[in-house]
N, C-alpha and C positions, 0 to 999 in steps of 0.2 A: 331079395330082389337084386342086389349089388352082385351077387354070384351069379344069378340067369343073366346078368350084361356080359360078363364074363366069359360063361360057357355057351349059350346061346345065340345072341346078340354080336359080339365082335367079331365072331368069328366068320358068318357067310357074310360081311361087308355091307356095303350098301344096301338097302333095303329091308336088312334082314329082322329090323322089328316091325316091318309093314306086313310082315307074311302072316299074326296071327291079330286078331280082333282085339281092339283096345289096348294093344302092346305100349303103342305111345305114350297112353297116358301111366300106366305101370311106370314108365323111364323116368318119368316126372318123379317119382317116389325115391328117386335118390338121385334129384340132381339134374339130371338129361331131358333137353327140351330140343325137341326138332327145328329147325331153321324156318322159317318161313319160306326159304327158296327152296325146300327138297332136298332129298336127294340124301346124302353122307354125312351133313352140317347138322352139328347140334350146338346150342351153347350147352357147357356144367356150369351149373353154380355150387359157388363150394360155401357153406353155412360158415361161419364164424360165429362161434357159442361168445356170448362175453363182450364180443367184440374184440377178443384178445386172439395174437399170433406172438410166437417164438420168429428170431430173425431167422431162424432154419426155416420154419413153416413159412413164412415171407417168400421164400429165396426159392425154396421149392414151388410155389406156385409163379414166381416170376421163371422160373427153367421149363414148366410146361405151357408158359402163354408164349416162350419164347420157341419153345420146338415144337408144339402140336397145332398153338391157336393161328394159324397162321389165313386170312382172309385173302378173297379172291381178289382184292384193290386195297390198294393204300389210302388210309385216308391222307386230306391234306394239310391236316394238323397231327396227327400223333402217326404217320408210319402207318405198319400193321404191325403182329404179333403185341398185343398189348390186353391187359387187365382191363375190367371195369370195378371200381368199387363203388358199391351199392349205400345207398340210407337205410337199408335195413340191414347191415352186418352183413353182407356177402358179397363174394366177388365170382364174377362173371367171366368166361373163356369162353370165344363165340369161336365159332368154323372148328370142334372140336370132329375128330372121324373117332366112327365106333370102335373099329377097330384098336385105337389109341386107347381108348378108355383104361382099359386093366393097365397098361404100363402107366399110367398119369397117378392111378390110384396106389399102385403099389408103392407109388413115389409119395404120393401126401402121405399111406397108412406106416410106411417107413420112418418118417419123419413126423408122426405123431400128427 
């Protein structure tokens, strides 16, 4: 599934997992969850097995919340571009574009 995001999916932009029947929930299956506004916005959630990160793996997901996650308002306490971490071992990148996806990933599977 992680390859059809790849070659399928990021490539026609917008919309382009709305073109076939139950695609959405497919994206679920590694991560990608559609925005509730539409459109190009997904959050990733990225699993943490263990609950264990490498400061590289840290640092790498703080480089894509800092260049990809980027929201259409700031909040008034934390800015934008920012993490969520979860109570179930995972952290969250909301306003992600499809498009993004393959470079964001190539960045975690580089960095372990």
């Amino acid at each position: 599934m992680a390859q059809a995001v790849i070659d399928t999916y990021s490539k026609p932009g917008a919309g382009g997992h709305q073109r076939r029947a139950r695609e959405q929930e497919r994206l679920k299956w590694v991560g990608m969850y559609p925005s509730a506004k539409g459109g190009d916005a997904f959050m990733m959630r990225i699993k943490v097995p263990g609950g264990l990160l490498t400061a590289a793996q840290v640092r790498e997901v703080g480089v894509a919340a800092d260049a990809y996650a980027e929201g259409p308002d700031d909040s008034p306490v934390f800015g934008n571009r920012y993490a969520d971490l979860t109570t179930r071992q995972d952290i969250q990148l909301h306003w992600i574009r499809i498009a993004d996806v393959p470079r964001i990933w190539q960045r975690f599977w580089t960095s372990g």
